[in-house]
N, C-alpha and C positions, 0 to 999 in steps of 0.2 A: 504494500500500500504506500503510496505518494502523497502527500498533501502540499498545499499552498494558499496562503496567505494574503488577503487582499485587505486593503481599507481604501475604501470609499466613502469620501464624505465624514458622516459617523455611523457607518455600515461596516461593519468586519464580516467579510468573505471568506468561508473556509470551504477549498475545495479538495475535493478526497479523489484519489485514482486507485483501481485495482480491487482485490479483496478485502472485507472489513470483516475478520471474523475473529475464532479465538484469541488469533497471534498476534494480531495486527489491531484488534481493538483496545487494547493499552494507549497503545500511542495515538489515537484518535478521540479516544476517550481524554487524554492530558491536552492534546492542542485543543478540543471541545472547548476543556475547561479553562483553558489560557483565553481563550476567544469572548469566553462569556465574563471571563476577571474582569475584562476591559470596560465592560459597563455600559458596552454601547450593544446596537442591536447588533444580533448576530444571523447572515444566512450562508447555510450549509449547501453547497453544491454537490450534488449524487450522481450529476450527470457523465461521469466516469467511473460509477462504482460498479465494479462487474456481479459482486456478489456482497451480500452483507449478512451476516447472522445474528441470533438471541445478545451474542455479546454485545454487535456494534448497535443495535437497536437499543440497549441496553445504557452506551454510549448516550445516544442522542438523546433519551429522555430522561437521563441523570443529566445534562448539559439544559434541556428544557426547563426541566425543573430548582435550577440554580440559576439560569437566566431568570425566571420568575421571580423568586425569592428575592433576586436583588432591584426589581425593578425595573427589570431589563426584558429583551422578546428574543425569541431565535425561529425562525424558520428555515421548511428544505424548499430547494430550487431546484428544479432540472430535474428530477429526480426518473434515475433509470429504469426502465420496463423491471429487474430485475427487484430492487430496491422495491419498487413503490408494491411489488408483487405481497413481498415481507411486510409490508407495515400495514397491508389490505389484512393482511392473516390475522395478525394482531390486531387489528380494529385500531389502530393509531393515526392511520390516512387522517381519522375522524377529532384526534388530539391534537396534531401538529398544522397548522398552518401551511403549504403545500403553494410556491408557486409555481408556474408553468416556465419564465426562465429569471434570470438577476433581475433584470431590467425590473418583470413586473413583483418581484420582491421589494427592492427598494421603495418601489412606488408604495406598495403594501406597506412593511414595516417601519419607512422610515417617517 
């Protein structure tokens, strides 16, 4: 798994590439939570994630839920046929905020 690191405006972009599962969701789960320290809103780019699991799910709505707490919002953008499959299962599509790409997040959370 790859990530990268955007800021726009007072938007923090975090974009993920590759698999997010056992191995790999540590370190997705820490830059999450680096992203949401920041106190501004946070969106998650999925749009290169090939596969994600229980962990990386896991990831995002401990990241969700500490965004909240602090006054802060995260949502996903772009989010891959593969991804958005996982978060349908869980019934999460229905908790997280979901935009179709950056652009219309921004316009969304900021």
């Amino acid at each position: 798994m790859e990530h990268e690191i955007i800021v726009r405006g007072n938007i923090v972009i975090a974009g993920f590439e590759g698999d997010v599962d056992i191995h790999t969701s540590p370190d997705a789960r820490k830059v999450l939570l680096e992203c949401v320290g920041r106190k501004m809103p946070v969106l998650v780019d999925l749009s290169r994630v090939s596969y994600i699991d229980s962990s990386g799910i896991a990831s995002l709505v401990e990241s969700l839920q500490t965004a909240r707490k602090g006054g802060s919002d995260l949502a996903l953008v772009s989010v891959s046929e593969a991804a958005l499959r996982v978060l349908q299962l869980a019934r999460l599509d229905k908790v997280f905020s979901i935009y179709i790409s950056i652009d219309a997040g921004i316009e969304g959370i900021g």
